[in-house]
C-alpha positions in Angstrom: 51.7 118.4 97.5 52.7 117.5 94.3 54.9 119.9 93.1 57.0 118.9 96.2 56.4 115.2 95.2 57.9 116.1 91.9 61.0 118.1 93.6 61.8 115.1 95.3 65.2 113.6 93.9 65.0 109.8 92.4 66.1 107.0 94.4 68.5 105.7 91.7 70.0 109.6 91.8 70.5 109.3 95.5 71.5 105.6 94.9 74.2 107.2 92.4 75.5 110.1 94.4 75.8 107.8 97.5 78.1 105.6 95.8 80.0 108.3 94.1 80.7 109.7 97.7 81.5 106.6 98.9 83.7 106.0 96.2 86.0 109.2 97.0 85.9 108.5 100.3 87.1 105.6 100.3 91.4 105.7 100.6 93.4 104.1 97.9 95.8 101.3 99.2 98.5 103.2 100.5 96.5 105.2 102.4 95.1 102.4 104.1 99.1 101.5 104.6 99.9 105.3 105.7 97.5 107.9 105.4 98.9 111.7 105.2 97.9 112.4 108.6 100.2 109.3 109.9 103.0 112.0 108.9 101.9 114.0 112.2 101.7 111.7 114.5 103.7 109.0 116.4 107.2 108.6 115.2 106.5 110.4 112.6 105.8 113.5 113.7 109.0 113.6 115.7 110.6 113.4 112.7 108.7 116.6 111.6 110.3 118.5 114.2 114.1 117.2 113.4 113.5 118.4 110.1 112.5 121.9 111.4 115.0 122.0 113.5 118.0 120.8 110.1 116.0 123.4 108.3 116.8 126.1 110.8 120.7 124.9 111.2 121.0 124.5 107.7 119.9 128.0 107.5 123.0 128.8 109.7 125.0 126.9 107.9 124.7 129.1 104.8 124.9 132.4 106.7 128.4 130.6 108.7 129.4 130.2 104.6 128.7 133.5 103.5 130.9 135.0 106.4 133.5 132.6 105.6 134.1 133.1 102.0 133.9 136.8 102.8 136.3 136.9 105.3 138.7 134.8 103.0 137.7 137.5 99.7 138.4 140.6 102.1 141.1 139.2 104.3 139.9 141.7 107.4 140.8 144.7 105.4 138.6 147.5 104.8 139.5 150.5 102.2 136.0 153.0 102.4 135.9 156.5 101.6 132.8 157.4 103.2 131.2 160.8 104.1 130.3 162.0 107.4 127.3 160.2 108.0 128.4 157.2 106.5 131.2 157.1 108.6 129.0 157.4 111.7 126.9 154.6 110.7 130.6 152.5 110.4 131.2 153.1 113.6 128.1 152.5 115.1 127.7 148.7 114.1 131.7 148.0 114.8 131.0 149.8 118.2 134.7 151.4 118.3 136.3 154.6 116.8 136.9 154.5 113.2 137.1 158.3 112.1 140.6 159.6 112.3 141.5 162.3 114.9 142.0 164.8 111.4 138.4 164.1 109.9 136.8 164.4 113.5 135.1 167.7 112.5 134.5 166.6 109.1 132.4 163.9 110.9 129.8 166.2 112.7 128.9 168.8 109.6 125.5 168.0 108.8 124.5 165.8 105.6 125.1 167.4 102.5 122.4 168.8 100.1 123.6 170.0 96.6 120.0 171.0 96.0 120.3 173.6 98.5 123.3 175.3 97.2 124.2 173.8 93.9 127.3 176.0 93.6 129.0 174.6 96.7 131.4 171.9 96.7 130.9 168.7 99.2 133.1 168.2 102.1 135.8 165.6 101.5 135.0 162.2 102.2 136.8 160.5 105.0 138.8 157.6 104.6 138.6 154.2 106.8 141.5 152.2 106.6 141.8 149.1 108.4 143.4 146.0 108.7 142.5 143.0 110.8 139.0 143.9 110.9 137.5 140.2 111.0 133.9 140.0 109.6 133.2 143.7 109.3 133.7 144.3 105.7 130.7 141.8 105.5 128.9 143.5 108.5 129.1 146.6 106.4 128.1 145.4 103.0 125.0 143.9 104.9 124.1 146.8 106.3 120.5 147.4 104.7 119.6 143.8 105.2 116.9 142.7 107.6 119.5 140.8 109.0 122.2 143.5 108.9 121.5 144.5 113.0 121.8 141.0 114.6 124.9 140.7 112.6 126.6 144.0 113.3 125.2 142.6 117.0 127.0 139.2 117.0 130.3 141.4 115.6 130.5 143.6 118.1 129.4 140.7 121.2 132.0 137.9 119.9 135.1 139.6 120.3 137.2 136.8 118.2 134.9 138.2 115.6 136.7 141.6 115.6 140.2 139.8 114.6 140.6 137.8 111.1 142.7 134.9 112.4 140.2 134.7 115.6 137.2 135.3 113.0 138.1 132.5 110.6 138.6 129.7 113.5 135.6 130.9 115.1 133.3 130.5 112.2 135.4 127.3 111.1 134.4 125.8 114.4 130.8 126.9 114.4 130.7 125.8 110.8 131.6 122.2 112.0 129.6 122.6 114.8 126.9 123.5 112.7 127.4 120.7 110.3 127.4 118.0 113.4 124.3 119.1 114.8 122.9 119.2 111.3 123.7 115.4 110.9 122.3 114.6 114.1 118.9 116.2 113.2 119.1 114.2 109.9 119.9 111.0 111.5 117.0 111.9 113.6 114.8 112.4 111.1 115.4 109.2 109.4 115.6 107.4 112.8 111.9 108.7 113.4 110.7 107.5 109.4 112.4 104.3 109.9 110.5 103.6 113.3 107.6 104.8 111.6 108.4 102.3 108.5 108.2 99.7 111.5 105.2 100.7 113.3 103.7 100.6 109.6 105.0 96.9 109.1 104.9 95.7 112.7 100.6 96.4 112.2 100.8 94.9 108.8 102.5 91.7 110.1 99.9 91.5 112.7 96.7 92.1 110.3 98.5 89.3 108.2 98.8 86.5 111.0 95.3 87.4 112.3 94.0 86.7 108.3 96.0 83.5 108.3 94.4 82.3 111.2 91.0 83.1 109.8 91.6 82.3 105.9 94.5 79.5 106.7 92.5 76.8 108.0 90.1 77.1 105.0 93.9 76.3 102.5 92.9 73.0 101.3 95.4 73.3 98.8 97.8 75.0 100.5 98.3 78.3 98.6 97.2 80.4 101.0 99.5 80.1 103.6 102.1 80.3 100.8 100.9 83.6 99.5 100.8 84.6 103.4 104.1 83.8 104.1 105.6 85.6 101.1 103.5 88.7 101.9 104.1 88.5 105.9 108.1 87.8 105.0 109.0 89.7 101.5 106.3 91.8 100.6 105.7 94.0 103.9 109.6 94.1 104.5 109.8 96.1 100.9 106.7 98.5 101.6 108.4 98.7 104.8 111.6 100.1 102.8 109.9 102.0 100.8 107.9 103.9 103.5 110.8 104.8 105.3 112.1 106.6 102.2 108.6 108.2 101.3 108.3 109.2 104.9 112.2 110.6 104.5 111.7 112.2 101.7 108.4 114.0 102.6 109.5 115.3 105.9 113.3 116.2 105.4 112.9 117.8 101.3 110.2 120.1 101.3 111.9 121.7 104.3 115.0 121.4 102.6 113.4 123.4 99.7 111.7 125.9 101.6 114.9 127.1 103.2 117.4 126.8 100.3 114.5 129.3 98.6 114.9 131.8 101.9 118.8 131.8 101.4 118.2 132.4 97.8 115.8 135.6 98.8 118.2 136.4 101.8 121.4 137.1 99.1 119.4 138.7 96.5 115.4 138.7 96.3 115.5 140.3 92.6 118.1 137.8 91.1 116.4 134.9 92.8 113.2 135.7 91.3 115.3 136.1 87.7 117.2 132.9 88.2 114.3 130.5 89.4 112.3 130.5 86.0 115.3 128.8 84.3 115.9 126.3 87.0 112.2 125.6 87.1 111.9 125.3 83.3 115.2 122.6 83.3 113.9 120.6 86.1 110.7 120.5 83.8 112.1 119.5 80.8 114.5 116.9 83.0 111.8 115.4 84.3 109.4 115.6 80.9 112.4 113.9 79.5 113.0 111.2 81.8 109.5 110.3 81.9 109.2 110.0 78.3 112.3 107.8 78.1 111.5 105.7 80.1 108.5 104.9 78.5 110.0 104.4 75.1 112.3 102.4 76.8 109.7 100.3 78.7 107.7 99.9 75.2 110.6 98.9 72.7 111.7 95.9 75.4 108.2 94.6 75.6 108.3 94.7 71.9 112.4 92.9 72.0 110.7 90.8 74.7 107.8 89.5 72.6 109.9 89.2 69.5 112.5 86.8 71.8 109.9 84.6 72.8 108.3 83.9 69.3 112.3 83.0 68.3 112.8 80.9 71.6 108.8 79.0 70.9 109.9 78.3 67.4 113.2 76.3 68.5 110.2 73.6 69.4 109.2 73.1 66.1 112.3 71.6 64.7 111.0 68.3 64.3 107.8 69.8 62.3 109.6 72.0 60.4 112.3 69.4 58.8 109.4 66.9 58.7 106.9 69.3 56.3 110.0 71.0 54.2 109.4 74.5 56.1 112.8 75.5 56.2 112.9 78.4 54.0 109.7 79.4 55.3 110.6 79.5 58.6 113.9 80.9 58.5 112.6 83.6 56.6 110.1 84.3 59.4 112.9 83.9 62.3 115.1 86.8 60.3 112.0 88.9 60.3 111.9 88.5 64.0 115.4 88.7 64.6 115.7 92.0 62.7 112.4 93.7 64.8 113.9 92.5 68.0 117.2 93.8 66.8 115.8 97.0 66.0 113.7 97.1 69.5 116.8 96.8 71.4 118.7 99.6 69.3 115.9 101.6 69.8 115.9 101.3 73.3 119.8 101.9 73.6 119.2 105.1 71.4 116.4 106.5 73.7 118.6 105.8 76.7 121.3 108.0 74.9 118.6 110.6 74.3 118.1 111.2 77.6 121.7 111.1 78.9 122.1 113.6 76.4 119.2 115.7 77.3 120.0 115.3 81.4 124.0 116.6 80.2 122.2 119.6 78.3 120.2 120.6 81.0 123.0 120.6 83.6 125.4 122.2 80.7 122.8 125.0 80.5 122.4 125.5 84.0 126.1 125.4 84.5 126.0 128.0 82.2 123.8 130.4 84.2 126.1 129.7 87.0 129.2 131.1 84.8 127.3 133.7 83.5 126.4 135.1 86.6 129.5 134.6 87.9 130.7 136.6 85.4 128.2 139.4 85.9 129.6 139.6 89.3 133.6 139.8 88.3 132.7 142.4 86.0 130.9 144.8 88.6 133.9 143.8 91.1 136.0 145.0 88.2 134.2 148.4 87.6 133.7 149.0 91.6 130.2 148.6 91.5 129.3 145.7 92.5 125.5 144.0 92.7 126.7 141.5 95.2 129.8 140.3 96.5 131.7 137.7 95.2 130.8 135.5 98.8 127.6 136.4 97.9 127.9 134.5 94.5 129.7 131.4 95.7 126.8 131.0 98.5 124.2 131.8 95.9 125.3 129.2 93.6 126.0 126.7 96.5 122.2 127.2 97.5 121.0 126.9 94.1 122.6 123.4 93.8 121.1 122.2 96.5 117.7 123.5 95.6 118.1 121.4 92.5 119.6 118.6 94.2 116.6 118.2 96.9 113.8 119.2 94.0 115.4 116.3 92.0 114.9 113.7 95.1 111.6 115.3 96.0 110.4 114.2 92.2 111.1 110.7 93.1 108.2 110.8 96.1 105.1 110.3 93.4 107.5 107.0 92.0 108.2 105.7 95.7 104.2 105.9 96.1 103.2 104.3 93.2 105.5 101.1 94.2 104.1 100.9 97.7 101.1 101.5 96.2 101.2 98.5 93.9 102.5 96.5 97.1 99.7 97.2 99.5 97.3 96.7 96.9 98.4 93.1 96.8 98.2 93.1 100.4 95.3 94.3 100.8 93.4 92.1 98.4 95.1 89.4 100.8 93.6 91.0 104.0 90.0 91.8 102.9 88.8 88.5 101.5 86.5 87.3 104.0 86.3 83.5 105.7 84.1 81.0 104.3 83.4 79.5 107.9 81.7 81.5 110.8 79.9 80.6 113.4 76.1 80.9 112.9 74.1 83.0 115.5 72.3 81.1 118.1 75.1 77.7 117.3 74.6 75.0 120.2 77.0 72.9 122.0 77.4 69.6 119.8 77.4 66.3 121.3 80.3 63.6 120.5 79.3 61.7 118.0 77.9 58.5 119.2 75.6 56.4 115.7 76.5 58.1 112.6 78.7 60.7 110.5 76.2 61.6 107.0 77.6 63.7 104.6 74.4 64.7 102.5 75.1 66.1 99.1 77.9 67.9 99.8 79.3 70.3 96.8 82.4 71.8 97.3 84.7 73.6 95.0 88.4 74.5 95.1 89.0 78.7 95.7 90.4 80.2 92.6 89.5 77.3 90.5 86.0 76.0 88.5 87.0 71.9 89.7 84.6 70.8 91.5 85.9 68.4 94.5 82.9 67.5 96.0 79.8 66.9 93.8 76.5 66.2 95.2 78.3 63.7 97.7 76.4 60.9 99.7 78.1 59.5 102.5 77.8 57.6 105.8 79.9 56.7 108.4 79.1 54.4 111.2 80.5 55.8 114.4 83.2 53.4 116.5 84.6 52.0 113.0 88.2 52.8 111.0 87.8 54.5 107.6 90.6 55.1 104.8 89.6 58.4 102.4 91.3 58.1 99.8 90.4 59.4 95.7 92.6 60.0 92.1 93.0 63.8 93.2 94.4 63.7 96.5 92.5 66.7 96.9 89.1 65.2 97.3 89.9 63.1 100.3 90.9 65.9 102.1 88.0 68.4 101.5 86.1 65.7 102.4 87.9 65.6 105.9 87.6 69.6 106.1 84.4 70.0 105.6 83.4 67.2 108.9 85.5 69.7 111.5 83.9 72.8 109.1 87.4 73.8 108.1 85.8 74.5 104.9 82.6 75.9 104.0 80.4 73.5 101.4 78.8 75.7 98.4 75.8 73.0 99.0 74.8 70.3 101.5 74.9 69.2 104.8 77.0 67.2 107.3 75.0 65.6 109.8 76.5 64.4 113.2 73.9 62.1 115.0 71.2 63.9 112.8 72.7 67.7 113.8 73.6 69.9 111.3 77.2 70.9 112.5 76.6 74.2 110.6 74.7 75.1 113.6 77.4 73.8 116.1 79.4 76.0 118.2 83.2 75.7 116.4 84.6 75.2 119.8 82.5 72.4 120.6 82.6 70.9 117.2 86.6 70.9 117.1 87.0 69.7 120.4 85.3 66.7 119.5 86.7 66.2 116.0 91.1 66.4 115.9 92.2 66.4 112.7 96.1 65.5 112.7 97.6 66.6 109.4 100.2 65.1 107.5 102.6 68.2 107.7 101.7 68.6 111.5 104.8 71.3 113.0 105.7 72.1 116.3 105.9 74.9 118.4 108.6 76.6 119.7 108.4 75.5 123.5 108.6 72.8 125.9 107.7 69.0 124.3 105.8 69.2 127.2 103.8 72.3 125.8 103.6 70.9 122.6 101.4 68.2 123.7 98.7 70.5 126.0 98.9 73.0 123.2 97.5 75.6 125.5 95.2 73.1 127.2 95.0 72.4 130.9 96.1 69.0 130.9 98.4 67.7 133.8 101.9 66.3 133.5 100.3 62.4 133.7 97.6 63.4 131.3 100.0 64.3 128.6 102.4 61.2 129.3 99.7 58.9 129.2 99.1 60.5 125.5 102.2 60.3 124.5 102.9 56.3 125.7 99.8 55.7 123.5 100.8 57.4 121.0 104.9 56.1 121.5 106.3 58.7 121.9 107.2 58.5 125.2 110.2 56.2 124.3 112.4 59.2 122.2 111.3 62.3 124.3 112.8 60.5 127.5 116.1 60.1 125.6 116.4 63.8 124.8 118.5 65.5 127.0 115.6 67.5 129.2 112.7 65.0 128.6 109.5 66.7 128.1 110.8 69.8 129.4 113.3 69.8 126.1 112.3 73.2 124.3 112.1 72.6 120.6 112.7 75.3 117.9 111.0 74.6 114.3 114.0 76.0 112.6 116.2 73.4 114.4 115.3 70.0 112.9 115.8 68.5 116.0 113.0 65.7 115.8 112.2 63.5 112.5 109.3 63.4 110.3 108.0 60.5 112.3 108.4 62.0 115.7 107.1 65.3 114.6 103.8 62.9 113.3 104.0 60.5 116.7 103.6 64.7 118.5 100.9 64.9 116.5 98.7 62.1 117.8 100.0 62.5 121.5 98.2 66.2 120.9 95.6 65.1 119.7 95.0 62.0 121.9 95.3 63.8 125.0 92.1 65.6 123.7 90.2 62.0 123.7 88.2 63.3 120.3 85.3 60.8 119.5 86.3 61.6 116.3 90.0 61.2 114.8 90.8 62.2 111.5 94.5 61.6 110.8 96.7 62.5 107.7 99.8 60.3 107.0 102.9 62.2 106.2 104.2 61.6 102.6 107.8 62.1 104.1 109.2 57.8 104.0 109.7 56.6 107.5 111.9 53.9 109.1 110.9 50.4 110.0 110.8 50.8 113.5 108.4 53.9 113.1 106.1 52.0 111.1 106.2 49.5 113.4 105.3 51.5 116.0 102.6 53.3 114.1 100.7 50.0 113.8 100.6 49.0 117.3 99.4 53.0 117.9 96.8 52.5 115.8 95.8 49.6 117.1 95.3 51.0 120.6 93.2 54.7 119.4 91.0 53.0 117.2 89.4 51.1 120.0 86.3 52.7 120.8 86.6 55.6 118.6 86.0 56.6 115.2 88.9 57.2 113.1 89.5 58.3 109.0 92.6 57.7 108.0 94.0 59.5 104.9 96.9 56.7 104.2 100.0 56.8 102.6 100.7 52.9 103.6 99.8 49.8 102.2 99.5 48.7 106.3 97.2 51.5 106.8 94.7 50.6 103.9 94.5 46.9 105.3 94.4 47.4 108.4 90.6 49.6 108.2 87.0 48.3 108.6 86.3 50.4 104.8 88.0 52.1 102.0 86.0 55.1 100.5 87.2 55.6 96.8 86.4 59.0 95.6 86.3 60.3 92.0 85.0 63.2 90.4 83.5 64.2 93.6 81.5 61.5 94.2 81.7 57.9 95.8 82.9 55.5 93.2 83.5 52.6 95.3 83.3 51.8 99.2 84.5 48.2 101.0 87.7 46.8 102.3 90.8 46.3 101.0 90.5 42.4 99.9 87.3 43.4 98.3 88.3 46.7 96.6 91.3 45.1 95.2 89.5 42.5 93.4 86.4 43.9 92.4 87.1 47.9 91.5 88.7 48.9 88.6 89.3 52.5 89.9 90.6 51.3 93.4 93.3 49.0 91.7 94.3 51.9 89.3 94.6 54.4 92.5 96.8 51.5 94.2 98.5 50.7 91.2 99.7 54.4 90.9 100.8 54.7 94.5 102.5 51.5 95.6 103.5 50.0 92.5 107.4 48.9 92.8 108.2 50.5 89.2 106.5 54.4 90.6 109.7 55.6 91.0 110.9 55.6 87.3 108.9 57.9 85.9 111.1 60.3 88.3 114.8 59.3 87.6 116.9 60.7 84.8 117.1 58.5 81.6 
């Protein structure tokens, strides 16, 4: 028993290779974005099959070319002096009489073996002269190909084939037949990545809005609907780009590779295997090259870079510098700079040129291979004994640029993926932070409040920051009474109203509703009883109409009798449709007052027992202030209401003012009071409706 004890591995070991599992199976971000197995499904994976199906016409496309430039070399004509058997085999793939009448008998002698009877000479060989003979010169030299049957088959089936003029529109129009249906396959195979692009961003888009419903309400500062916005707007639409040309690339190149290699093999399997090792070793050293550029070039403009902004951060120190007699010491330290950024930049000029020169070397040296093999080929053509045709060179070459063309755009794939790797990282750091508020198990329905609101040290502090807004807070609110929040950071008024609906979550404390905990509340009941209207309250696109019952089921009367008290009524009957006007956000067509009057009627409609309204900052008209007042007068009747003001009106006009600072109470009472006897309360006033607040702002 214990020897097996002692086999028995050590929780921390399993501890260690359970993470380190975990840890590799976990997918980086772009697989989370698209995962390798995305490329064979949905759109995708249509796309797959369009590249197949280039792969195979571009496969045609180079056999079309090879019969073309060899019917354009030979002309149709054929000059062979072939023995018997030879001359049989002629005949049998061009499927008519070659042999002339003379050499008939020559024809049928069997094959002849000097081994037999080395002192006897051979028959004469029999000549073939043709003209007008379309493609079979070609069938002929491609005898002993794999191939060589279905093409001596397509000769003698496609009679314009047998003819030169025939042969060369024929192939002509294949060829651009050929090259159409090649396209389309192409077009098809980025329609398919581009849809699949889509399907990639369309997801994202929704992940993004479902986060920003969840992690939105909790933005009391409002960066996080910001940082939404540009991710939902900019960010997804360039992963979006640059999965539809990873998804391109992937599907359409290596196919394109793999058959540009099988032409290769097709012409010539020996001189392919000679010629590859070059083209391999250039592409290396291009891409070896290009790498290592572009990191010299990336370090010597940080370097410029930092160099330029100690020059530009010493044009502040003028005044200190002529005040202390540092001229010469300075100016001596600004040429030092000057000269290293100097240098920088010529370094990174001259590492550019490095590899310009190094891409034109490469492309000179495989140039030269080209000629050089050309050459080879002129010179057997010369001597009658030739390795391969001279179509067969043209084609060869053709195919060989095009393998290094789609190798070259193939390297690019790793690049493309790091980008949209970087991209959905930032997403995805977005999409997994997880919301402050839930709703506890086993929450109960929350009753309106009826006595008292206590806040009981509450501690709150702002995300991605160490200030504290709320700090150990202590605060009561009689129920059926007006209340004004207001504080020297704006902020701390407002968590303060967050936290009573439990839009934010408190690091500490309690808020108490009638003595509940609303941290054990149902949200739905807690929010229906608590409306806060903000201050840059929007519409949404539909009927004014819908806008008010903002999904609710609220009859026609219902949601006039909410907007009359909150006066509103007055400018939706003068719009063209009434309340069945559809708005548009984009449009503008209501004021910032309106939009805010909208506001109330939505929330009044409700009949919360608690009202927490935020003033807009945007300056409104007389007659909407007017008419403000008098709506206030008529909701705060019977309800309790905490106003975060941006009016003078608005701060009189309450039972209380609660003066925040540093997270705490500092001073509580009304206006007439607060004005008189608290130092903080008059700065805060001072500071916003001062007549001389504006100054600070203009040009001087």
């Amino acid at each position: 028993m214990e020897d097996r004890v002692d086999r028995l591995p050590d929780l921390d070991e399993l501890s260690q290779d359970k993470r380190r599992i975990l840890s590799n199976a976990a997918p980086g971000p772009f697989e989370r974005a698209f995962a390798n197995r995305d490329l064979f499904r949905g759109a995708a994976r249509s796309g797959l099959f369009w590249s197949l199906a280039s792969a195979v016409l571009t496969l045609l496309l180079v056999a079309v070319a090879g019969l073309i430039l060899g019917l354009c070399i030979h002309h149709g004509k054929m000059f062979l002096e072939l023995d018997g058997t030879a001359a049989k085999q002629l005949e049998k793939l061009a499927g008519e009489r070659l042999i002339p009448p003379e050499f008939k008998a020559i024809s049928e002698l069997p094959p002849f073996d000097m081994t037999l009877n080395p002192s006897a000479s051979p028959p004469p060989l029999i000549p073939i002269i043709r003209d007008d003979t379309g493609i079979l010169p070609t069938v002929w030299n491609r005898r002993n190909y794999w191939y060589g049957p279905a093409l001596a088959w397509c000769y003698q089936s496609i009679m314009t084939l047998q003819s030169t003029v025939p042969a060369l529109v024929t192939l002509l129009l294949s060829g651009a037949v050929l090259t159409l249906l090649r396209m389309g396959c192409i077009g098809q195979v980025k329609l398919s990545a581009r849809k699949a692009a889509l399907e990639m961003s369309a997801q994202m888009r929704r992940n993004i809005y479902r986060a920003n419903l969840r992690l939105g309400v909790e933005d009391i500062e409002g960066h996080t609907t910001q940082r939404a916005r540009r991710i939902f707007v900019q960010e997804i639409e360039s992963l979006q780009n640059l999965l539809f040309e990873y998804i391109d690339r992937t599907l359409r190149l290596p196919v394109e590779i793999v058959v540009m290699l099988a032409a290769l093999l097709l012409i010539n399997p020996l001189l392919t295997i000679e010629w590859l090792p070059p083209l391999a070793l250039c592409w290396y050293l291009l891409s070896q090259g290009n790498a290592r550029a572009q990191s010299a070039r990336r370090l010597a403009a940080d370097r410029g870079n930092h160099e330029l902004q100690v020059m530009a951060d010493g044009l502040n120190r003028s005044q200190l510098i002529r005040s202390y007699g540092l001229e010469q010491t300075e100016q001596e330290a600004f040429l030092n700079h000057l000269d290293r950024y100097t240098q920088n930049m010529k370094l990174k000029a001259r590492v550019q040129d490095d590899a310009l020169w190094l891409r034109i070397f490469v492309y000179m040296a495989v140039v030269a291979v080209m000629v050089f093999l050309l050459f080879i080929t002129l010179v057997q053509l010369a001597i009658d004994s030739p390795l391969l045709s001279l179509a067969d060179v043209l084609v060869f070459l053709s195919a060989a640029a095009a393998l290094m063309y789609a190798s070259r755009e193939l390297a690019r794939v790793p690049g493309i993926r790091r980008q949209a790797a970087e991209i959905s990282t930032h997403i995805f750091q977005y999409l997994d932070q997880i919301p402050q508020v839930s709703q506890a198990v086993g929450a109960r329905f929350l009753n309106p409040l009826n006595k008292r609101l206590q806040i009981d040290q509450a501690t709150y502090k702002a995300p991605n920051s160490d200030q504290e807004l709320l700090d150990k807070l202590d605060l009561i609110i009689d129920a059926n009474h007006k209340y004004a929040l207001v504080g020297i950071d704006e902020l701390d008024a407002r968590a303060v109203a967050m936290a009573i609906p439990r839009f934010i979550e408190l690091k500490s404390g309690r808020v108490l509703i009638d003595g509940e905990d609303v941290a054990w509340a149902t949200l739905e009941s807690l929010r229906s009883e608590i409306i806060f209207v903000t201050s840059n309250a929007a519409v949404f696109p539909g009927t004014i109409l819908d806008n008010i019952a903002a999904g609710g089921e609220f009859t026609l009367q219902q949601c006039t009798d909410a907007a009359k008290e909150a006066h509103a009524h007055q400018f939706i009957v003068g719009l063209m449709n009434g309340y069945e006007t559809v708005l548009d956000p984009r449009d503008h067509q209501l004021s910032e007052g309106q939009i805010f009057q909208l506001a109330l009627a939505r929330a009044l409609v409700r009949r919360p027992a608690l009202l927490i309204i935020e003033e807009p900052e945007a300056a409104l008209d007389d007659d909407t202030k007017a008419l403000l007042d008098d709506t206030y007068d008529r909701i705060t009747s019977g309800r309790t209401v905490i106003f975060l003001p941006q009016r003078l009106a608005t701060l009189k006009r309450v039972d209380e003012i609660i003066v925040l600072g540093q997270g705490r109470v500092a001073a509580q009472g009304p206006h007439s009071v607060l004005v008189k006897e608290s130092p903080i309360y008059r700065h805060w006033e001072y500071l916003r409706f001062n007549e001389f607040r504006h100054l600070s702002d203009s040009g001087r």
